[in-house]
Residue, then its C-alpha position, 0 to 999 in steps of 0.5 A: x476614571x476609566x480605569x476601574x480601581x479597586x481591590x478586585x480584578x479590573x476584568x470583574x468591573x469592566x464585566x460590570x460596566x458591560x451589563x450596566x450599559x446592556x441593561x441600560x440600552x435594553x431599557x431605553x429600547x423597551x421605553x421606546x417599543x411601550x411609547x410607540x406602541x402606545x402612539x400607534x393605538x391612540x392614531x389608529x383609534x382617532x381615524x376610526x373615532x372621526x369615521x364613526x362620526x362621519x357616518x353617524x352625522x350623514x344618518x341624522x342628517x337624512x333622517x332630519x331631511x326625510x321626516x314628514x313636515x308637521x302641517x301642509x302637504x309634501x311637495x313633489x320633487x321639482x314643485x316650486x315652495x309657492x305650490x307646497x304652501x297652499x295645497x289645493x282643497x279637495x271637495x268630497x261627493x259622498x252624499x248620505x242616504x236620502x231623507x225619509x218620507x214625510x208621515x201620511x197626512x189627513x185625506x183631502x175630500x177629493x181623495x175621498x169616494x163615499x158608497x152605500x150599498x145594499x146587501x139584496x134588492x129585495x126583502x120582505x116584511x120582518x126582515x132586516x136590510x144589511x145596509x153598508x158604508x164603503x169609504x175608499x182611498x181614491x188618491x194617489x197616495x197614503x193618507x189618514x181620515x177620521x170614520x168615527x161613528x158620529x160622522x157616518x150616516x146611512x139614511x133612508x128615504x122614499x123613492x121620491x126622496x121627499x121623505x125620510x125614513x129612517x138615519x143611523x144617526x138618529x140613535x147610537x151610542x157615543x164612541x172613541x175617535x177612529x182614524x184610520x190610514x188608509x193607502x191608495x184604493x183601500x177601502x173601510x167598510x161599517x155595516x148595520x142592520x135596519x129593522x124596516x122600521x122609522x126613526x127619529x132624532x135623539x131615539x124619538x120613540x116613533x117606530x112605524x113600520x113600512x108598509x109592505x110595497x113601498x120603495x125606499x133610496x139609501x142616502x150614505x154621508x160622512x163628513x158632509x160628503x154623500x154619495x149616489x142613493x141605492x134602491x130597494x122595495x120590500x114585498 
């Protein structure tokens, strides 16, 4: 069986031989270099595999360690869990801004200074005396009184003061309510001008005149409440 038979040369079959066993050596050699080569990328792809896995679960560790807690505070490195579980409460100062005043209530009488006053000493006959009414706030703060005209009262009288003369309340005409604020010190002031003759409640139909020499008081009142009587002596 070595020996190679046939009709051609045996030189020609051993030339054969040679190429078949070379052809043969070449393929195992580069089955071998495909197989190895083949190994050594799936070995070095594993080790670079396993690292990124190893750097990547460090990662989400931290990540997972360092996020805040959901509810409760963070607790300092060092603090015990007792601590953490119950934080201890913290009491604001702020205070809002102060409430505002309360509004002005009515005037207490003993806030209230009534004044008649008489615009000269003097007159004579067919003039007609400007007669006032001051109402001052004497109190210490602001408050309202009611000065509508059917509580004030200028009232004339003789100078002994046993006879009265004449009201500015005996005939007038009705008018709305009139409160007024009054602060600290302020004064109203209602005017009215008298004719020098006498008058009677309800717009009596009596209109003397005062005789020239007499001597006459004005009396000033609202809400009860009168103050000193001013003099006057027409000519």
């Amino acid at each position: 069986m070595i020996e190679p038979t046939g009709p051609l040369d045996p030189s020609v079959y051993w030339r054969r031989r040679v190429v078949a066993l070379v052809c043969s050596v070449l393929l195992v050699v580069l089955l071998a270099v495909i197989i190895s080569s083949w190994l050594g990328h799936g070995s070095a792809a594993d080790p670079q595999g396993v690292a990124n896995k190893q750097s990547v679960v460090p990662t989400s560790s931290k990540r997972l360690t360092s996020s805040p807690p959901t509810s409760g505070t963070i607790a300092a490195a060092g603090a015990s869990s007792s601590s953490s579980a119950s934080p201890t409460p913290t009491i604001s100062t702020t205070t809002g801004p102060p409430p505002p005043p309360p509004p002005p209530g009515p005037c207490p009488d003993t806030s209230i200074t009534i004044e008649g006053r008489i615009a000269q000493a003097a007159y004579r006959v067919g003039q007609a005396p400007l007669l006032t009414l001051v109402v001052t706030n004497s109190g210490p703060v602001a408050c309202k009184r009611e000065v509508t005209r059917q509580l004030r009262e200028l009232v004339v009288l003789t100078a002994d003061g046993n006879t009265r003369l004449w009201s500015s309340s005996d005939c007038y005409y009705q008018q709305p309510a009139d409160v007024r604020l009054l602060q600290p010190g302020e004064q109203a002031t209602f005017s009215i001008a008298w004719a020098g003759r006498t008058s009677s409640p309800n717009c009596a139909p009596s209109g003397a005149c005062c005789r020239p020499g007499i001597t006459w008081c004005s009396e000033s009142s609202e809400t009860s409440r009168a103050s000193r009587p001013r003099s006057s002596s027409p000519d």
